[in-house]
N, C-alpha and C positions, 0 to 999 in steps of 0.2 A: 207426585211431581213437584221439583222445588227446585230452587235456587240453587247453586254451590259454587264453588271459587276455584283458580285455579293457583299451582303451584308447582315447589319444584322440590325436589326429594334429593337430602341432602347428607343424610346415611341412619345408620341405627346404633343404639347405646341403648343403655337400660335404666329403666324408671324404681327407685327403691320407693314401693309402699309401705311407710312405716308403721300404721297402724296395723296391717294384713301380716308385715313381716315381710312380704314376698318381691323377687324384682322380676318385674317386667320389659321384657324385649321391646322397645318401641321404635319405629321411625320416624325420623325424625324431618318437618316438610317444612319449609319456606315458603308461606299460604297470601297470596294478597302483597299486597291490596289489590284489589282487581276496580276497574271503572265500568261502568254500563255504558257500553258504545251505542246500544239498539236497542227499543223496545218493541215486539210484534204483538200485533195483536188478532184477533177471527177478523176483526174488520178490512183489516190493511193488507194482511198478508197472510190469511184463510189458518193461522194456528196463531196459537200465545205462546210467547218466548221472550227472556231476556238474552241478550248479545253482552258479554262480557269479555277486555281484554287483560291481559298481563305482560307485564315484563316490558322494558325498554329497550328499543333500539334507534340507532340511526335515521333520521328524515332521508337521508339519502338511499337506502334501503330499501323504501318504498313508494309504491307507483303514486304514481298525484291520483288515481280511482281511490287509492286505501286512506291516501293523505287526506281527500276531501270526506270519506267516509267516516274518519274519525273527528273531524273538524266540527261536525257535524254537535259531537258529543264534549266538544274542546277539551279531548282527553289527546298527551302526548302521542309521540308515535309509538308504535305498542308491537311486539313481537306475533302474540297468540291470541286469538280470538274464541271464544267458546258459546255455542248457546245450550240454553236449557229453557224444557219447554215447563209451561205453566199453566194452571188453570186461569189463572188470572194475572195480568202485571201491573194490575193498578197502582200496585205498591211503589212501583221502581219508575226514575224518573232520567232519564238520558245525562250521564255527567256523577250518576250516584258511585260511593264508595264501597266496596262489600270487602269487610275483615276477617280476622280468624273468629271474632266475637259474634259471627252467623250459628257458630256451633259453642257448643257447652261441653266440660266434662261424663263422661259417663254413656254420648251418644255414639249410636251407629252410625257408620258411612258406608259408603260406594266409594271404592278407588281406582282412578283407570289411567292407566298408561301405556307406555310400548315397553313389552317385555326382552330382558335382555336376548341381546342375536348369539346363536351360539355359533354359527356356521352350520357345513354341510357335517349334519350327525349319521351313525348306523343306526341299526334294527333296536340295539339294545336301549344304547340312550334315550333314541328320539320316543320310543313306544314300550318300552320297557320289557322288550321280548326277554325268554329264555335261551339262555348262551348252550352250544350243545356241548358235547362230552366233553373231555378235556383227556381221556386215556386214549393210549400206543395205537395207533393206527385210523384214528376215527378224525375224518378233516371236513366238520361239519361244526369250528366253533363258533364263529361270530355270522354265519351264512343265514340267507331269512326262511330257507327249505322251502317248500312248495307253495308256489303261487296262486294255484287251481290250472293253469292252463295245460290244456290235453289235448283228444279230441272232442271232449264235452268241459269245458265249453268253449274250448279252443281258443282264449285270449284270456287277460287281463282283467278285471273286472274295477272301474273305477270306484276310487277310493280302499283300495287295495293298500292297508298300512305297507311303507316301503320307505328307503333312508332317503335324506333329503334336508332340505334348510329347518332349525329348527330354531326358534323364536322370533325375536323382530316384528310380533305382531300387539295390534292391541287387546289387553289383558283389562278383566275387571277383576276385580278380589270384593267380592260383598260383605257386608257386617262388620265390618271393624270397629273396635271402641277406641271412640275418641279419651287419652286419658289425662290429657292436659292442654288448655290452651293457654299459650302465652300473646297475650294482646300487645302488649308493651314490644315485644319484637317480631311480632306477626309469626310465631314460629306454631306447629300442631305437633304434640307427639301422640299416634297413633299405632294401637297394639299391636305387634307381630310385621309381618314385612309384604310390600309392596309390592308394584311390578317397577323395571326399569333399573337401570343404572343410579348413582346418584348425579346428580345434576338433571337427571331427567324431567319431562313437563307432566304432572300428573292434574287428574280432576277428582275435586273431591266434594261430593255430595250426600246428602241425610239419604239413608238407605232406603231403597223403593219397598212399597208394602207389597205383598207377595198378591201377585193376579192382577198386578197394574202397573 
């Protein structure tokens, strides 16, 4: 468990590594700066965590609870809020700065966002069923064929794949290599692609070790 920042995802283009020869697919993220609005600790509020926000918006925007919440940390008014929990936050001090300079080339991430919405999908798309015959007389092609219900066992059985909305939800993508940070512009290009649209708000954190 560790710190990360949050940001905003802003499309993808390709990374030429010249020594390798090869180019690489990257996304391309708008990371930071992010402020420490909260510190939690076992004593105060039974876990450890930092509170971190991002992004700018309006005073008017926001309730006087969020205005005095943030005043608190005399960080502007701030869009998004995030916590991550810690072993310990002794480190971090209410008002601190967190950059793309938390991460280094060459590491892993956790990336989590809202995946894009597709609307209401069928059998095939959303679950990636088999379309049936397509020859003279057969009118069973995009249909999801038998449900189970009969009279055993005479209904539906939930979670029974079936068409339906399909993305809009939150998505993590684990391991990613960080392959470049740019501190001077606060920008992160990271390998392969993301969840979300671009302008989306994503969180990006060092990858959790596996069984914790």
């Amino acid at each position: 468990m560790s710190v990360g920042i949050l940001g905003q995802k802003l499309g993808m283009t390709q990374y030429f590594d010249m020594e390798e020869g090869i180019a690489i697919p990257v996304t391309v993220v708008q990371a930071g700066p992010c402020t420490v609005t909260q510190v939690k600790t076992q004593q105060t509020d039974g876990y450890a965590a930092v509170q971190v926000g991002f992004g700018g918006i309006a005073e008017k925007n926001l309730t006087k609870p969020q205005l005095g919440h943030l005043s608190k940390s005399d960080a502007p008014p701030l869009r998004h809020l995030r916590e991550y929990r810690l072993e310990s936050p002794d480190d971090f001090d209410l008002g601190n700065q967190l950059t793309v300079e938390i991460f280094e080339s060459g590491q892993l991430v956790d990336v989590t966002g809202k995946s894009i919405g597709r609307g209401f999908a069928g059998y095939q798309r959303r679950h990636n069923f088999r379309r049936g015959q397509m020859t003279h007389g057969c009118k069973n092609h995009r249909r999801p064929g038998s449900i189970g219900a009969g009279t055993t066992p005479g209904r539906v059985y939930p979670g029974t794949r079936m068409a339906g909305r399909l993305g809009g939800k939150t998505a993590t993508v684990r391991k990613l290599q960080v392959v470049s940070v740019d501190a001077e512009r606060n920008v992160l290009l990271i390998k392969g692609s993301v969840p979300g649209k671009p302008g989306a708000l994503l969180s990006i954190a060092p990858s959790r070790i596996v069984g914790k």
